[in-house]
Steps between C-alpha positions, in 0.01 A plus 500: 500500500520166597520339162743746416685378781470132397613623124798664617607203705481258262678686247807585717443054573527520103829759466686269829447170317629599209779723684664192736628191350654217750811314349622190629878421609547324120310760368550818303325742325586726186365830528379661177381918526308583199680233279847571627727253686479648874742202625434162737391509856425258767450307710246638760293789417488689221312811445387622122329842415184378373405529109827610473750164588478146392629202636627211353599160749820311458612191689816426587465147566736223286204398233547119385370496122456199310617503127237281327693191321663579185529369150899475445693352216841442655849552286508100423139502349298371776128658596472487879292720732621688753333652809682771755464700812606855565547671821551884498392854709424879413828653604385872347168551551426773273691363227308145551182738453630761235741347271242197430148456456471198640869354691311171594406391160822686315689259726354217404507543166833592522561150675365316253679631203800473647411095649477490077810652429734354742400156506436505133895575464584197725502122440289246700790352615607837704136577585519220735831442644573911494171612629645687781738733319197569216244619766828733633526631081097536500515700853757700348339622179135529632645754795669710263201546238254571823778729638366817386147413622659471899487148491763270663402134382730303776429143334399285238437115466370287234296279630419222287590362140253352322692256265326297204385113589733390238839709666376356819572165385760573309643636795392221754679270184879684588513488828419126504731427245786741694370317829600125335836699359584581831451197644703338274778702521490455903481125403797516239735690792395227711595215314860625420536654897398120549787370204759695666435357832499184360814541317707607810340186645643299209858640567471488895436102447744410254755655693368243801383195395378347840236765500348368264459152749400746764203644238407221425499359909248777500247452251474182615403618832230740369367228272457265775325764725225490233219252550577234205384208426798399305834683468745490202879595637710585221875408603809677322710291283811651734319289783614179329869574353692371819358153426524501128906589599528218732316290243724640198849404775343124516463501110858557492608273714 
C-alpha cells in the first residue's frame, strides 16, 4: 500500500510538471494541441493538458544580431567589406513560430543578402557620406520581407567598411591634395581682399598728399622703437623741392 502510495504521488509530481509552465513578463508561449496552433499565452502561469499540449517559448525582447562582414563589389568597381547590425522583436508570436522554421537565422540571412544587394547598387562615394539614409533603405526592406514572420526590425547600421590598402591611400592622397586646394584658395581671396584695401589706400593718399609725410612720420617712429644698431631713414624726394625752388629762383637771378 505504501509503495503504491509513493507511485501514485510521483506520477501526479510527473502529470503537474508537465501540466504548469511559468512565463516571464517578455515571455510567451505558443500552444500547440495535437499539432494544431492552440494560440500564445503568457506571462505568468500557464496550464497544459499533459501528452496532449506543447509549448513552444518566445521572447519578446529587441534581439541585437550581428551580420558577419560582407564581400561587396560596389556600382564603381570597388571590393570593400562591409559589416552591419540589426535590431528587431517578435511582434506575432505564433507567426514568428509557424510561418518560419527558424525567424532568427531567416533574419539574418535575409540581412545579409540584402547588405549585398543594396550596397552593391551604391557607389563608395555615397556609402560614406550617405550612410544614414542607406541604413533607413536597409531598415526598410529587411522589415517588409520579415513582415509576415511578426517581425518588426526597428533599425539597421552598417558598421564598418573595410576598404582596400591601396583606396585608403588613394583616398588619404585627395583629401590632402583638396586640403592644399583649399588653402590656396583662402590664400588667393586673401591676397586680392588685401589688393583692394590697398587700392582704396592708393586713392585715399593721392587725393591728400601730406599723408603721405604723416605715414611716413610714423614708420619712422616704429623703426626707431626697434632695438638697432644702425638705422637707414629713407626721406621723400617731396622733402627737398622747397629748396631746389629757392635754389632754381637764385639760378634765375
Amino acid at each position: 500500500m505504501g509503495i503504491a502510495l509513493v507511485v501514485i504521488a510521483l506520477f501526479v509530481i510527473i502529470i503537474l510538471g508537465n501540466a504548469v509552465r511559468i512565463l516571464r513578463e517578455y515571455e510567451r508561449g505558443v500552444i500547440f494541441r495535437l499539432g494544431r496552433l492552440v494560440g500564445a499565452r503568457g506571462p505568468g502561469w500557464v496550464w497544459l493538458f499533459p501528452f496532449f499540449e506543447r509549448i513552444m517559448r518566445v521572447s519578446l525582447r529587441v534581439v541585437t544580431m550581428d551580420v558577419p562582414p560582407q564581400d561587396v563589389i560596389t556600382k564603381d568597381n570597388v571590393s570593400i567589406k562591409v559589416n552591419a547590425v540589426v535590431y528587431f522583436r517578435v511582434m506575432d508570436p505564433n507567426k514568428a513560430i509557424v510561418e518560419v522554421e527558424d525567424f532568427l537565422y531567416a533574419t539574418s540571412q535575409i540581412a545579409q543578402t540584402t547588405l549585398r544587394s543594396i550596397l552593391g547598387e551604391s557607389e563608395l562615394d555615397d556609402l560614406l557620406a550617405r550612410r544614414e539614409s542607406i541604413n533607413k533603405k536597409l531598415q526598410k526592406i529587411i522589415d517588409e520581407q520579415t513582415d509576415p514572420w511578426g517581425i518588426k526590425v526597428s533599425l539597421v547600421a552598417v558598421k564598418h567598411i573595410d576598404l582596400p590598402t591601396e583606396m585608403q591611400r588613394a583616398m588619404a592622397r585627395q583629401a590632402e591634395a583638396e586640403r592644399e586646394r583649399r588653402a590656396k584658395v583662402i590664400n588667393a581671396e586673401g591676397e586680392f581682399q588685401a589688393s583692394k584695401k590697398l587700392a582704396e589706400a592708393s586713392a585715399v593718399l593721392k587725393e591728400h598728399p601730406i599723408a603721405i609725410q604723416l605715414r611716413y612720420l610714423q614708420t619712422l617712429r616704429e623703426v626707431a622703437a626697434e632695438n638697432n644698431s644702425t638705422t637707414l631713414f629713407p626721406i621723400p624726394i617731396d622733402m627737398f623741392k622747397p629748396f631746389l625752388n629757392l635754389f632754381e629762383k637764385k639760378m634765375s637771378k
